[in-house]
C-alpha positions, 0 to 999 in steps of 0.5 A: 457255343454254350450259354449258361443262364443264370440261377435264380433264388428263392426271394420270398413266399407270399401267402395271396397270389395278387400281392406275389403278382404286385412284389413281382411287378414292383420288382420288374419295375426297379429291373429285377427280373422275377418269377412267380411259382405256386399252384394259385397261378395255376389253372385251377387257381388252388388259393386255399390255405397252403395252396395259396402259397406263391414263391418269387424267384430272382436272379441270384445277381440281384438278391441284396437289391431285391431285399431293399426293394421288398423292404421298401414295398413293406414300408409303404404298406404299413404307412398307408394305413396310417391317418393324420393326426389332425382332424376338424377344421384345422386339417382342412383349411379350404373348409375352415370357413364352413365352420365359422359360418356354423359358429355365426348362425348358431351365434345369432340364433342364440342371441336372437332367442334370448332377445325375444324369449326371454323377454 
């Protein structure tokens, strides 16, 4: 009997071999088998320049879903670089009350000054 294995295609070539290694990890984790080539997995870790490049390879099958799962990884990445707008006491509400406390003590050193000093 002979069994015929399926092609793999060639999904994407990836400039660093620990970003190749995340893509392949985030793909087997949707259940797309992957395969990761390039002279940067190799003994002699060549990560220079366009030695450094590291193709993944999937199974033809499953090439549309692997796209949205590569699109989806690219999402992700450029919204968490991304900080809130808010910043002070408003954007952290369990730390509001330090900011008022301040407010009181600066308030009553003031009035305090002004009630000795300048008499």
């Amino acid at each position: 009997m002979v069994v015929m294995k399926e092609p793999f295609v060639l999904l994407a070539r990836v400039a660093d071999p620990n970003l190749a290694h995340l893509l392949g990890a985030r793909l087997e984790a949707e259940g797309i088998e992957s395969r990761l080539r390039g002279e940067a997995l190799g003994p002699y870790r060549l990560n220079v320049g366009a030695m450094a490049v590291t193709e993944i390879w999937i199974p033809e099958r499953a090439l549309e879903e692997a796209r949205l799962v590569l699109l989806a990884a690219e999402a992700d990445a450029a919204v968490s670089g991304v900080e809130p707008i808010a910043r002070g006491p408003s954007a952290e509400p369990g730390r509001s009350w330090i900011w008022w406390m301040v407010a009181a003590l600066l308030t009553g050193v003031v009035f305090y000054a002004r009630l000795f000093w300048f008499q």
